[in-house]
C-alpha positions, 0 to 999 in steps of 0.5 A: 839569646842568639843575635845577629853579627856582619862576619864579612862584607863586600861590594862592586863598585861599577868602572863605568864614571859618569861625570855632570857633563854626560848629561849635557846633550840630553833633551829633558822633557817635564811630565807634560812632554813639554821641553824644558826651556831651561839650558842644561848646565842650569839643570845639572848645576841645581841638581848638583846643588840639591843632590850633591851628586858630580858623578855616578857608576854605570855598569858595563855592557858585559854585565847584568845586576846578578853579575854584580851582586855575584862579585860582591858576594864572592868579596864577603865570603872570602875565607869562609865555607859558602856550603853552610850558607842557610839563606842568600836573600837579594833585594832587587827591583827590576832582575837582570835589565838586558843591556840596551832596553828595559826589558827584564830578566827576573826568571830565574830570580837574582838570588838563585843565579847567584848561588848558581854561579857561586857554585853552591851544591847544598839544596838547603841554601835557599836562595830568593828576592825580595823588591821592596824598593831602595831599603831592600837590604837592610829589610834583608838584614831585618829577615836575616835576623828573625830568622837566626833568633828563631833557631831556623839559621846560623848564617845568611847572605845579604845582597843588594843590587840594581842597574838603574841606569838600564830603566832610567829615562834619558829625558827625565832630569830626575833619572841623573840621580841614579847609578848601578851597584851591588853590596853584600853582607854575610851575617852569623849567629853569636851568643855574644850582646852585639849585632842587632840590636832592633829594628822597626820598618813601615810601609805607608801604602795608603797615600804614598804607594805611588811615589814611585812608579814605572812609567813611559818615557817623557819625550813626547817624539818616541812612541816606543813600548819601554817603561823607565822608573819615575818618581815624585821627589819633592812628595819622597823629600817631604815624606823622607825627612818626616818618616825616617828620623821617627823610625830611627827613634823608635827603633833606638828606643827598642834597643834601650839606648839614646841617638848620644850613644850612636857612633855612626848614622849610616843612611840611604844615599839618595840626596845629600841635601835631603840625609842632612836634613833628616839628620837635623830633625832626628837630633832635634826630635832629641833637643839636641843642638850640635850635630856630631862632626862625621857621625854621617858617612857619604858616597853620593857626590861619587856614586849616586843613588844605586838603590839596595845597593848604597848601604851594604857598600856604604859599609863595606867601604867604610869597613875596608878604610876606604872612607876618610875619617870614618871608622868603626869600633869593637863596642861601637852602635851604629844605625842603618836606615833607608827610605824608598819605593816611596814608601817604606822606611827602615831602621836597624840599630847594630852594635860592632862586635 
């Protein structure tokens, strides 16, 4: 049986720190375009409190999210021969945002500007996008994987990249969570028992397809054409902390092995109050009562929410040692999993060669 192996990875952390205190002189308006009668050191002070979030990465101005996912990418074929590449998948949702409106660029797709400015001749590297909300790259590594057990690749790129902060609405208090950010991973065949071991990923699209959504601004003073991202948190919470821990299940018990034998729970960073809580329930659907110190790494409280884009480079920081008292070894499971787009949820089980 061939499997799946990560042989190489890397990120773009944006130089952009946007602390708390950015947000002090914004207007926030609820849905009903009423202004929120709340001061705004209350509303970022709860939002920290639920979120754990201090600061987030914005992109520059110079740059586009196909820049980004191009300077990860470059980091995780570092050393290696980009002309054998069979696959460059990119999880996006919104293409290049151009800077200073909303308007987006997704022609031609991300995946192909990057093999474009990688300089890649080969015509059968096939380069194209998948938007399937936050959970994008770890269903790119899902595809990364059907498509080398199937004999049709040896090695594919997977990115994942988004510039939230150009589609979010200034008077949305939600849209504080969101950052920019791009993670690759290059993945390769091996006969070895290592790599992927399974997956399982849904889509609940009968009542939740509209969790998420693109929508005009809350401030009822500008009449302006643009769409930002919004979202229903408290619905995404509920369906978060329900779904993902019996996705995690499932795919565990796929793999043939026990949460006992995870090392490591690497999950989408979008609220750290709400990953702990998905932790809770994932060792109580075990009847498990202690919770492994460390088993659960985070980068929100620094980085936010930036999409696709929060596990490849969740891993790769953990991987260069940039995570303090997480590490993974030869022999090692971890788990990925993600939520997002309202509705999709995705688990992939993995052993460190």
């Amino acid at each position: 049986m061939t499997n799946a192996i990560i042989t190489g990875s890397g990120s773009y952390i944006p130089t952009v720190e946007i602390p708390n205190d950015h947000f002090l002189g914004h207007d926030f308006y609820g849905a009903d375009g009423i202004k929120l009668d709340r001061p705004n050191v209350e509303i970022i002070k709860k939002l920290e409190e639920i979120t754990c979030i201090s600061e987030r990465r914005y992109i520059n101005d110079k740059l586009n999210t196909s820049d980004m996912a191009f300077l990860a990418a470059e980091q995780a074929l570092e050393g290696k021969d980009r002309e054998d590449l069979d696959y460059i998948i990119v999880a996006q949702n919104f293409g290049d945002v151009i800077s200073g409106s909303t308007r987006v660029n997704m022609v031609p797709s991300i995946a192909a500007r990057v093999k474009h400015m990688l300089k890649i001749e080969n015509p059968y590297t096939v380069a194209f996008d998948i938007p399937f909300g936050c959970p994008g790259w770890l269903q790119g590594m899902v595809l990364s994987d059907y498509f080398i057990k199937s004999g049709d690749a040896k090695k594919v790129l997977v990115i994942g990249a988004e510039s939230l902060s150009r589609v979010s609405d200034a008077h949305d208090m939600d849209s504080m969570i969101y950052a920019d950010g791009a993670g690759a991973t290059l993945v390769e065949a091996t006969d070895k028992d290592v790599g992927i071991l399974s997956h399982v990923t849904r889509s609940d699209t009968l009542e939740h397809a509209y969790l998420l959504w693109a929508g005009k601004t809350y401030n009822p003073h500008n009449d302006g054409n643009e769409v930002f991202i919004k979202m229903n948190g408290h619905k995404i919470y509920k369906y978060a902390v329900k779904t993902v821990p019996e996705v995690v299940m499932q795919s565990l018990k796929k793999a043939g092995v026990t949460l006992t034998d995870v090392k490591k729970l690497l999950i989408h960073q979008a609220n750290e109050k709400m990953d702990e809580a998905i932790l809770k329930r994932l060792f109580k659907l075990y009847k498990i009562k202690d919770i492994p110190e460390n088993i659960m790494p985070m980068t929100i409280s620094w980085l936010g929410n930036s999409s696709v884009a929060t596990l490849p480079t969740l891993f790769d920081l953990l991987q260069r040692g940039r995570l303090n008292n997480h590490k993974l070894h030869s022999g090692d499971i971890a788990v990925f999993a993600s939520v997002g787009a309202g509705m999709n949820t995705n688990s992939v089980v993995y052993r460190m060669p």
